[in-house]
N, C-alpha and C positions, 0 to 999 in steps of 0.2 A: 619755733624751731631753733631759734640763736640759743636762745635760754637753755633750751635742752644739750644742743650741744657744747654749751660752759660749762653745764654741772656735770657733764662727762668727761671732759678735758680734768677738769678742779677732780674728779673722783679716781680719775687715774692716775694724777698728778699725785696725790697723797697716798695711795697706796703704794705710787714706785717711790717714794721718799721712805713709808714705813718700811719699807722691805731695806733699804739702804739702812736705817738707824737701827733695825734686828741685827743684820748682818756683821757690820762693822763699829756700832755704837754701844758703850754703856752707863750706866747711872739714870736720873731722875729726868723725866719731860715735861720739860717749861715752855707753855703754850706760846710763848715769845722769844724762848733764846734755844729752845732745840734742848736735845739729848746733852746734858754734861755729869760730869762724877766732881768737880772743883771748879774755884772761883777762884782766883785771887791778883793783884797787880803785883808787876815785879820790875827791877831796875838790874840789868846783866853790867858785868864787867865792860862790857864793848861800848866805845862811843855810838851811837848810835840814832834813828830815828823811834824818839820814843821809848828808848831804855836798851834800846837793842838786843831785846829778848827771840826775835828769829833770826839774827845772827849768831845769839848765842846757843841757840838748840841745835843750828845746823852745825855748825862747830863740832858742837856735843856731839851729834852722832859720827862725822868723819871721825873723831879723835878716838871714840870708843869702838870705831870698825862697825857701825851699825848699816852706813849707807854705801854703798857701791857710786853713787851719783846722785846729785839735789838738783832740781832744774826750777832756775829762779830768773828774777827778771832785771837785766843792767842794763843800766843805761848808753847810751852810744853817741853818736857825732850829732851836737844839739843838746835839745832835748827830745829827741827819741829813743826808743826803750826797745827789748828785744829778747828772747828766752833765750835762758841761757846754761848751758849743762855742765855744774862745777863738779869737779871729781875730788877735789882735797879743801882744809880747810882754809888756806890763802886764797883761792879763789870766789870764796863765800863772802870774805868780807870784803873783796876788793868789788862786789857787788850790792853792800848793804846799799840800803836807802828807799825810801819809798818814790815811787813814781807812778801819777794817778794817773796813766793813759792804760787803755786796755790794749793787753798784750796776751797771746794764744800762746799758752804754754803746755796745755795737756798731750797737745802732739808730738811731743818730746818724748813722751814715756810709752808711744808703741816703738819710736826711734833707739833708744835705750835699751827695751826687751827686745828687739832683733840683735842688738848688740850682747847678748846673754848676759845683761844689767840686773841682778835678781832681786836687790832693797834698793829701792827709789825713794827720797825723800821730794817731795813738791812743794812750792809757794806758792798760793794762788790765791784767787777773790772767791767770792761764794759760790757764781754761777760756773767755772774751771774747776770747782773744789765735786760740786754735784758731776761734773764730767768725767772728773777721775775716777769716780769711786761706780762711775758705770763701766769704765774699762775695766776696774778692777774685778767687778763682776763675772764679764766675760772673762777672766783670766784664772777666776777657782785661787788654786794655790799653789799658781805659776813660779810670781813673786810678791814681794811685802812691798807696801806703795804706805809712807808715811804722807800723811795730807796733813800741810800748816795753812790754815785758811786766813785772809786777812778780813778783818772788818771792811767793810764797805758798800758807802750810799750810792755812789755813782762815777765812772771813769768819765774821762775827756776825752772829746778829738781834736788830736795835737793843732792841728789848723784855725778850729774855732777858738779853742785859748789861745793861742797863741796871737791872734786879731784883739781877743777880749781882753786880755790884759796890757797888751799894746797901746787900748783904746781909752783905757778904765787906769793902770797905771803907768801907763808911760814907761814899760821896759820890757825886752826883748826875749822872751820864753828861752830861746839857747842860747842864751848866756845868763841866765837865773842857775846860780849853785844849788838851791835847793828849796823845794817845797814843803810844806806842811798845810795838812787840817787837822782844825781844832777847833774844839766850842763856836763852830757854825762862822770859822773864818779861814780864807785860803791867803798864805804869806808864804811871801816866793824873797828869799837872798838874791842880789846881784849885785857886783862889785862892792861886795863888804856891808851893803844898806839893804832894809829889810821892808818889804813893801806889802800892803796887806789891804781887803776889800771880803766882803759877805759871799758863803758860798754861794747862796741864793740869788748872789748877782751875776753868778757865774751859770746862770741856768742853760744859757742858750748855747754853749760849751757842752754840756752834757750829751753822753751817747743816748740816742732814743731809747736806745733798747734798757736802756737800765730803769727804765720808767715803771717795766711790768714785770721785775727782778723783786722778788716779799723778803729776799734772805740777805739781811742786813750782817750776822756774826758770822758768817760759815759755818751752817748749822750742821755740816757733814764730813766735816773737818777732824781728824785726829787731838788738834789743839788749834785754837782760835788764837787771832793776838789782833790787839787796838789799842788806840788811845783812848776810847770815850772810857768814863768811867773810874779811870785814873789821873793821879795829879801829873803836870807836865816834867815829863822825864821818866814818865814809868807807861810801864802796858798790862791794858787788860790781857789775860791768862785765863780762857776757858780750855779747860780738859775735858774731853769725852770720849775717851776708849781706852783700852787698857795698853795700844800703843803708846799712848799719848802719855799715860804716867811711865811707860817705859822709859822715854827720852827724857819725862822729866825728875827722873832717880838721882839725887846727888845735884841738882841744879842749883850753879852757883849763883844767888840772886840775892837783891834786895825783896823782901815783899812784904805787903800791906793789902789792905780790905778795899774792897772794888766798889764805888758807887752803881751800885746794882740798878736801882733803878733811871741810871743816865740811859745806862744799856738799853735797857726793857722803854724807853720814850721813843727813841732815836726807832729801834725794832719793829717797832707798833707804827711810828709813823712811815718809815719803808714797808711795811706790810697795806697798810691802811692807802699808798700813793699805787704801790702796783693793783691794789682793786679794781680802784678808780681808775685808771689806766685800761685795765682788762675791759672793764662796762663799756668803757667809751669807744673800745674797738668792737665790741660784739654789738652795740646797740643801732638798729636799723638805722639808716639813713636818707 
């Protein structure tokens, strides 16, 4: 009976994805990286995390009147994080930066369209990226909702790193300037020194839920952006809609060729951990 009702869950699951990648997606489908039309790494003009290539798109679209409102994620008192609805392009970048706690940002965009918001641009993770594009659904051709989806394996809850890295490096999560991952390691700034430990040390930090999450690029995304894949200082560049090449018309960048298959490892092995994840909750007890 569990059996059965998995491969029903998994049979509807794929069909409301297809319907999502008909609707809003175009170009070729890669059984690991989802619907795209381009590949390639780019290095933007903006200091940034990773080339600063979604600071530099949102930019793009305020300066060229595309979006009415982006609702992205900044940071606030600590290091706690928070959605956040910029309306011009100073406010985009006084927001850049990644921060790997998970933060609800899709609620923002029925917020917006009461406000007669009609192009929305969003930043978000995979699983908020699939949320947006079910509101979008519901909405026909209300308004235009740009989706920049981030790469990602897993958020934090700010409590448990905050202990873990306390415990492991000896310093204080709000007051670290800034994080990064990379090639399967988590290095956080504070006070000018750079302190760093394996993500996979970092397991017990991780939100549950990201465990039975398969969508490592944001496979539903207008345009993806990450680091894996490219050299450091640049970001992977997945396009898959023919928004997506809209915003990026005229994009002023650096670009180079994408270690495809870093992607396609990393994808497989987030697909491959939510399985197992799935089995282990459906299997009797």
């Amino acid at each position: 009976m569990a059996e059965n009702q998995a491969e029903k869950a998994q049979n509807y699951k794929a069909q409301d994805e297809a319907k999502i990648e008909q609707q809003f997606l175009e170009g070729t489908k890669d059984q690991n990286l989802g619907v795209y039309c381009d590949l390639f790494s780019a290095k933007s003009v903006f200091e940034g995390q990773d080339g600063g290539v979604v600071t530099a798109l949102l930019v793009k679209g305020f300066e060229e009147d595309l979006f009415d409102a982006a609702v992205v994620v900044r940071r606030v008192e600590g290091y706690s994080a928070e959605a956040f609805t910029a309306t011009n392009a100073k406010e985009v970048i006084a927001s850049s930066g990644t921060k790997y706690l998970r933060v609800m940002v899709t609620k923002k965009i029925r917020e917006l369209i009461s406000q007669n918001k009609k192009r929305i641009a969003i930043v978000c993770t995979p699983c908020e990226a699939k949320t947006a594009r079910k509101i979008q659904q519901t909405l026909k051709n209300e308004c235009q909702i740009t989706v920049i989806g981030l790469f990602c394996f897993e958020a934090f809850n700010k409590a448990k790193l905050k202990e873990e890295l306390r415990t492991r490096l000896g310093i204080d999560l709000d007051k670290v300037e800034k994080t990064q991952i990379r090639q399967g390691k988590f290095s956080a700034v504070a006070d000018g020194k750079e302190y760093s430990c394996k993500v996979k040390d970092l397991d017990r930090a991780a939100e549950k839920a990201c465990s039975y999450c398969d969508d490592f690029t944001s496979r539903f995304a207008d345009i993806s952006v990450g680091s894996v894949g490219s050299k450091k200082g640049y970001s992977t560049v997945i396009v898959r809609s023919g928004v997506g090449k809209n915003l990026l018309k005229n994009f002023n960048a650096a670009k180079e060729a994408v270690d495809k298959e870093e992607v396609v490892e990393l994808s497989k092995f987030k697909m491959e951990r939510a399985k197992k994840s799935s089995a282990a909750l459906n299997t009797p007890k």
